[in-house]
C-alpha positions as CSV (number, residue, x, y, z in Angstrom):
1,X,-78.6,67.5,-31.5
2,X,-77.5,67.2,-28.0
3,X,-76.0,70.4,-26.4
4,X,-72.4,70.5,-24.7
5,X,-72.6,70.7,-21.0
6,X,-71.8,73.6,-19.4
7,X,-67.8,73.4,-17.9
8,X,-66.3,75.0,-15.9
9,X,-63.1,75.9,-17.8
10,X,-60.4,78.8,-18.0
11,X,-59.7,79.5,-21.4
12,X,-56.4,80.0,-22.7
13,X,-55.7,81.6,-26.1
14,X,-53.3,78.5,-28.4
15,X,-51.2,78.7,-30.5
16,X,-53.4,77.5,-33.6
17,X,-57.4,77.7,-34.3
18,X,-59.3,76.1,-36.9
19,X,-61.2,78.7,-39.4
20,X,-64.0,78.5,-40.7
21,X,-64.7,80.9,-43.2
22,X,-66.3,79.4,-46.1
23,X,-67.9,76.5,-44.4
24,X,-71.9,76.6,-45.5
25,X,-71.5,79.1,-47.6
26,X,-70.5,82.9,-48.1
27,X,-72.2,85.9,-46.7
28,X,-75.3,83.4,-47.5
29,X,-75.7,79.7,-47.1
30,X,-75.3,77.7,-49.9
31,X,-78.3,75.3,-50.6
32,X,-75.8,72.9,-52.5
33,X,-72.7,73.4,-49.6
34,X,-71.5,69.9,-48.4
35,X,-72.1,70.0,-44.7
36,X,-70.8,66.8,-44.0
37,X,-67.3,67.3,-45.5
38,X,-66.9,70.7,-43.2
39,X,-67.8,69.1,-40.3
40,X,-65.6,66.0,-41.4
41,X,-62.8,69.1,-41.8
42,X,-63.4,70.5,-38.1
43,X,-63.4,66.9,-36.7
44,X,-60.0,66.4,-38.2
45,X,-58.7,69.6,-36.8
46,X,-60.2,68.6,-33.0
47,X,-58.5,65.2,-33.8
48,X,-55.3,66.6,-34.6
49,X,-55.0,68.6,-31.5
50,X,-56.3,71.8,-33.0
51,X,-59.2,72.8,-30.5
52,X,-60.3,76.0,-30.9
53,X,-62.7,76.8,-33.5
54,X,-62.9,79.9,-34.7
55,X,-66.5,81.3,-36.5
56,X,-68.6,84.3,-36.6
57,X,-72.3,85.0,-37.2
58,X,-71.5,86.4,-40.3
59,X,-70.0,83.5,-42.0
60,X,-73.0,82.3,-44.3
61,X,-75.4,83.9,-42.3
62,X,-75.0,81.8,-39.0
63,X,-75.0,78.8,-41.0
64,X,-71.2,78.1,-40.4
65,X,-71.8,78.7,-36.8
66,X,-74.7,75.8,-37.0
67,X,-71.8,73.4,-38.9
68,X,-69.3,74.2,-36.2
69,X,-72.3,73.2,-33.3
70,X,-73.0,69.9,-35.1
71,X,-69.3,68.8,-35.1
72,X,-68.2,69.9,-31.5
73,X,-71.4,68.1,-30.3
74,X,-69.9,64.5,-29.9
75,X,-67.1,65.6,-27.8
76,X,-66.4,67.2,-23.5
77,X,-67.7,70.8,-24.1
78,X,-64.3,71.4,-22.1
79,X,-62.1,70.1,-24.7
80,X,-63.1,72.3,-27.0
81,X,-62.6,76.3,-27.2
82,X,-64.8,78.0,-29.3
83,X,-64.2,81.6,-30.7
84,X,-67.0,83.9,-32.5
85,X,-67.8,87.2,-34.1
86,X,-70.6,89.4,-33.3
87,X,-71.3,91.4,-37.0
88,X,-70.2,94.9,-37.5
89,X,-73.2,96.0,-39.0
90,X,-75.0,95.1,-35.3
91,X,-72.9,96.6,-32.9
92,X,-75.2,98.4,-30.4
93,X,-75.7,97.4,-26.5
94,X,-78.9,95.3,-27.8
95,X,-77.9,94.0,-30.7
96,X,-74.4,92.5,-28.5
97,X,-76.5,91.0,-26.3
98,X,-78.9,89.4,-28.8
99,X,-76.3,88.4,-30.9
100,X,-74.4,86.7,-28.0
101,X,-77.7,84.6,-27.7
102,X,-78.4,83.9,-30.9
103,X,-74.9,82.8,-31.7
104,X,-74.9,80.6,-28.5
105,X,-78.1,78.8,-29.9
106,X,-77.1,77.7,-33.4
107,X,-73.6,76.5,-32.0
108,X,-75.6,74.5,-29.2
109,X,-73.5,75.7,-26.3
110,X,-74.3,77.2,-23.1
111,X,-71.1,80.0,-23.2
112,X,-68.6,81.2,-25.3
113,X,-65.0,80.9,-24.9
114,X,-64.2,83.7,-27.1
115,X,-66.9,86.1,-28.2
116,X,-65.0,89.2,-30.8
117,X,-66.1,92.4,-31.7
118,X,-65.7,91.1,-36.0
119,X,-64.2,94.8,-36.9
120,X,-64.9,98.5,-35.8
121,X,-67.6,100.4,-37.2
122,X,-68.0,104.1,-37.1
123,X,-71.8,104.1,-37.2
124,X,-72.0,102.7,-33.1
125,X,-69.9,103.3,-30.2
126,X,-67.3,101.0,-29.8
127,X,-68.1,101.1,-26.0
128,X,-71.3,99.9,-26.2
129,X,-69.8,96.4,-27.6
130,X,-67.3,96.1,-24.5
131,X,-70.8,96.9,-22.0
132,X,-72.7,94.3,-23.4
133,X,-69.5,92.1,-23.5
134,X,-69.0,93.0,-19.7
135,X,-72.3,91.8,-18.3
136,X,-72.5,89.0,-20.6
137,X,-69.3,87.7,-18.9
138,X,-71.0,88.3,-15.3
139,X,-73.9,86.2,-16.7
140,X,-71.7,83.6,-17.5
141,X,-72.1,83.4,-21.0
142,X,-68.3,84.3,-22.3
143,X,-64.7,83.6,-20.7
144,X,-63.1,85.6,-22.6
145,X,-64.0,89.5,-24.9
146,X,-61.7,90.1,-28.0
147,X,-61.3,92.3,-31.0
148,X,-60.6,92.1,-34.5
149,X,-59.2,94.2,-37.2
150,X,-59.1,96.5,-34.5
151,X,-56.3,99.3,-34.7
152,X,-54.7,101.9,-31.9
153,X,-57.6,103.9,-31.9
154,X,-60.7,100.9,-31.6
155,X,-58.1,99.5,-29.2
156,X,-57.6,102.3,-27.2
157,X,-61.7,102.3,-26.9
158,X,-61.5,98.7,-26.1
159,X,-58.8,98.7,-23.2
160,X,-60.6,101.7,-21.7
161,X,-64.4,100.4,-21.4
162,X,-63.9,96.3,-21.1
163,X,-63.6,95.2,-17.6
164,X,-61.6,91.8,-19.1
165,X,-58.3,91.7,-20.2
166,X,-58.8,91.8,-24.3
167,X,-57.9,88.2,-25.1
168,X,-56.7,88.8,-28.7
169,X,-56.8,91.1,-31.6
170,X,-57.9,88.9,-35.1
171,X,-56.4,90.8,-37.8
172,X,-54.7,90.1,-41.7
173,X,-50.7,89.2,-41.2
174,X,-48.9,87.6,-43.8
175,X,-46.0,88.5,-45.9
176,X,-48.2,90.1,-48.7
177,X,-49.7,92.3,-45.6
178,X,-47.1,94.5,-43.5
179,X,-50.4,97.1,-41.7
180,X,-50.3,96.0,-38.4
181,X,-46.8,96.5,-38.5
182,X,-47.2,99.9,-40.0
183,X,-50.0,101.2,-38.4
184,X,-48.9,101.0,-34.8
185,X,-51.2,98.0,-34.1
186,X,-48.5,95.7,-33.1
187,X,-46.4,97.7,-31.4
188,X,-49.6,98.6,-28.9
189,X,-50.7,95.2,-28.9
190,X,-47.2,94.1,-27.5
191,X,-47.6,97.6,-25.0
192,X,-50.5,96.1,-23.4
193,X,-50.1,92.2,-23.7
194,X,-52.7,91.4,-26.0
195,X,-51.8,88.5,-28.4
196,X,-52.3,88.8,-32.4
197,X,-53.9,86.1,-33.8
198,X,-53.2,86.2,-37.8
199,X,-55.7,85.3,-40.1
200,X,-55.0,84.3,-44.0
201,X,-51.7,83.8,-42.9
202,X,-50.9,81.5,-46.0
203,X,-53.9,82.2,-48.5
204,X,-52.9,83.6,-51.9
205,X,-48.8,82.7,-50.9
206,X,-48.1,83.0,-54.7
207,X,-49.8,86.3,-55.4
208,X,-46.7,87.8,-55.2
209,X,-43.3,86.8,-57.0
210,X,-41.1,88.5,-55.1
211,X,-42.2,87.1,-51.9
212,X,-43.1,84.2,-52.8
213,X,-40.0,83.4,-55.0
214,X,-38.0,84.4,-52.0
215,X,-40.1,81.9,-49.8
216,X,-39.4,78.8,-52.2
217,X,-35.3,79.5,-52.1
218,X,-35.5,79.5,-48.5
219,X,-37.8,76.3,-48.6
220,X,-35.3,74.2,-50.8
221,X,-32.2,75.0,-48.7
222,X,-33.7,74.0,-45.4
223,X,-36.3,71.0,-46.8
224,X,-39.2,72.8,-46.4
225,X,-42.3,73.9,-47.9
226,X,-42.6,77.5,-48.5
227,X,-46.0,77.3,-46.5
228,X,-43.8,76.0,-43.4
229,X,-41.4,79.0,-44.0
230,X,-44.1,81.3,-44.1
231,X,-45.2,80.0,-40.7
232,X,-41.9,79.6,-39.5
233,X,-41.2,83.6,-40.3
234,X,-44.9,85.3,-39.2
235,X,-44.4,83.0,-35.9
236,X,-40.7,84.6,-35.3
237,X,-42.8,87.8,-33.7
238,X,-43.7,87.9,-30.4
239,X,-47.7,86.5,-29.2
240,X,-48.5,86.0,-32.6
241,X,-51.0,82.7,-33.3
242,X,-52.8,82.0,-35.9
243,X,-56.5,81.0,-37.4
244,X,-56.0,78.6,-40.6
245,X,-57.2,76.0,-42.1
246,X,-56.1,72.4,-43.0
247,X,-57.9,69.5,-44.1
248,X,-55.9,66.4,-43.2
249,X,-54.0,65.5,-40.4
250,X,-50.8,66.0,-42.6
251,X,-51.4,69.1,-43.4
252,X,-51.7,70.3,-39.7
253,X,-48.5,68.1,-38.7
254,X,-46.9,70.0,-41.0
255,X,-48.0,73.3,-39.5
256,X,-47.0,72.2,-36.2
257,X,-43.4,71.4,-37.5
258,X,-43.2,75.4,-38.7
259,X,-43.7,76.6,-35.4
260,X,-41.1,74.8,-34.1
261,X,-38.8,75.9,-37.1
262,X,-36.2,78.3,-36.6
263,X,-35.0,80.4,-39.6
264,X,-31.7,82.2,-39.6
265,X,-31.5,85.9,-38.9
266,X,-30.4,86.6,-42.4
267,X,-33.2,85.0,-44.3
268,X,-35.5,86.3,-41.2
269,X,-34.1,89.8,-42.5
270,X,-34.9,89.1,-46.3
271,X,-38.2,87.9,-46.1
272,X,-39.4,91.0,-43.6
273,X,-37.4,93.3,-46.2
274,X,-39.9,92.1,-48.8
275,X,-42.7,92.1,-46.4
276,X,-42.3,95.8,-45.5
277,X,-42.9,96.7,-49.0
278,X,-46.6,94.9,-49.1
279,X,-49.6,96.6,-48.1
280,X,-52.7,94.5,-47.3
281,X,-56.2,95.1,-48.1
282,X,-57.8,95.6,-44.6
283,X,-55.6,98.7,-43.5
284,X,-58.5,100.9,-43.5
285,X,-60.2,98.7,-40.8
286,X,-56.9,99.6,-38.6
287,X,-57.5,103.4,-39.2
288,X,-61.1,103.5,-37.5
C-alpha cells in the first residue's frame, strides 16, 4: 500500500462526513467482515462528493482505521479529510501521543486532519489530551483538535488548555435525542463558535411512533422521505453537520437535497415539540 503524500492543506470542517462505525467489525475485528464492500462504501462516498472520513481507533480495534487507509490510498491525500478518535480508555499525555502515531500508521497518512478526544473520562485529566494535541499539531501531525460527547464542563477544560480553536464537538442529535439541547452543550457550543457535528442522526428513525409518525405526515405533504425531513429539521440549527452513512450515490444525493430543504416554521415547531420530550442514551457522557 502506498502512503498519501504529505499536503499542505487547511482543513475546513463540511457539512457531511462519511462514518465508519461498523466497518471491520465491532469493538473487535471480524474474521468474516467483508473488507472490500466497506471500502467499496467509502469510495462511493469520496465519489459522491463526501470527503471527509470520519473513524476512530476504537472502531474494531484499529481495523476500521486500516479499511479507511486502504480506500483513501488511490486518491490526492489533499482531497481527502480524514477525522479520528483517540480511545477514552487511553487518554494520558503518552498514550495521546502514541495513539496519534499509531493511528497515523494503520490509515497510511503522514497527518491528521482531525484528531478527537472519542468522549471524556473521569479517570485522566482532560488537559493532558489537549497537551499532547498541542505539540502534536507543532509537529505537524494534525490540522485540526476536536472533541466528542463532550459537555459544558469537558468543554470548558477543552477551550481552556488547547492552543487551537476546537474544530467540532461529535455528539448524539436526532429527534429521539434532545441532551445537547438540554444540557447546555449547544447553547455553549454556539457561545464559542464550535460547530456540532451529529452522529446517528437517522439510525433507529422508527423507534419512536410519535416522532416518527409525525415525520412521515410531514414527508407525504412535501414529497419527501421522512429521512430527508429528519435532515432537513436537525440541519435547521445553527453549525450543525453531520457524520452518516450511505451506501449508494442515491442515497447521498438524497441527503444533499435535505440540506437544501426548507421546512415551515409550523412543522419546524411540531417536530422540536416532540423532540423536547426524547432523552438520548449518551446524556451522561455530557455530565462529565
Amino acid at each position: 500500500m502506498k502512503c498519501g503524500i504529505k499536503a499542505n492543506l487547511k482543513t475546513k470542517l463540511t457539512k457531511l462526513a462519511l462514518g465508519t462505525w461498523l466497518m471491520g467489525g465491532t469493538k473487535d475485528p471480524d474474521p468474516n467482515n467483508d473488507d472490500a464492500k466497506d471500502i467499496s462504501v467509502i469510495k462511493t462516498a469520496i465519489e459522491s462528493g463526501v470527503t471527509l472520513i470520519d473513524t476512530a481507533q476504537n472502531y474494531a480495534d484499529g481495523k476500521c482505521e486500516e479499511l479507511v487507509g486502504q480506500a483513501i490510498s488511490s486518491y490526492p491525500r489533499d482531497t481527502i479529510q480524514v477525522l479520528t478518535k483517540q480511545k477514552k480508555s487511553h487518554l494520558s499525555y503518552k498514550d495521546v501521543i502514541e495513539g496519534c502515531n499509531a493511528s497515523m500508521k494503520r490509515l497510511c497518512v503522514e497527518y491528521l486532519d482531525y484528531f478527537i478526544c472519542h468522549a471524556p473520562n473521569t479517570d485522566f485529566d482532560l488537559a493532558d489530551f489537549f497537551k499532547a494535541t498541542n505539540k502534536l499539531y507543532k509537529d505537524g501531525l494534525i490540522r485540526n483538535v476536536g472533541v466528542s460527547n463532550f459537555g459544558v464542563n469537558a468543554l470548558k477544560i477543552a477551550v481552556e488548555t488547547s492552543e487551537l480553536p476546537i474544530a467540532l464537538n461529535q455528539v448524539c442529535f436526532s429527534i429521539n435525542d434532545r441532551d445537547i439541547l438540554t444540557s447546555g452543550t449547544y447553547e455553549f457550543c454556539l457561545s464559542h463558535e464550535i460547530p456540532i457535528q451529529a452522529y446517528r442522526p437517522i439510525l433507529d428513525i422508527k423507534k419512536e411512533k410519535d416522532s416518527y409518525d409525525l415525520l412521515i405526515t410531514i414527508a407525504a405533504h412535501m414529497k419527501l422521505s421522512p429521512q430527508q425531513v429528519l435532515v432537513a429539521y436537525l440541519n435547521s440549527f445553527d453549525s450543525v453537520g453531520f457524520t452518516i452513512r450511505a451506501s449508494n450515490n442515491e442515497h447521498w444525493q438524497q441527503i444533499k437535497d435535505a440540506l437544501n430543504v426548507k421546512l415551515t416554521s409550523s412543522d419546524t415547531e411540531a417536530l422540536k415539540k416532540i423532540h423536547m420530550t426524547k432523552a438520548g442514551v449518551f446524556g451522561h457522557l455530557l455530565e462529565i
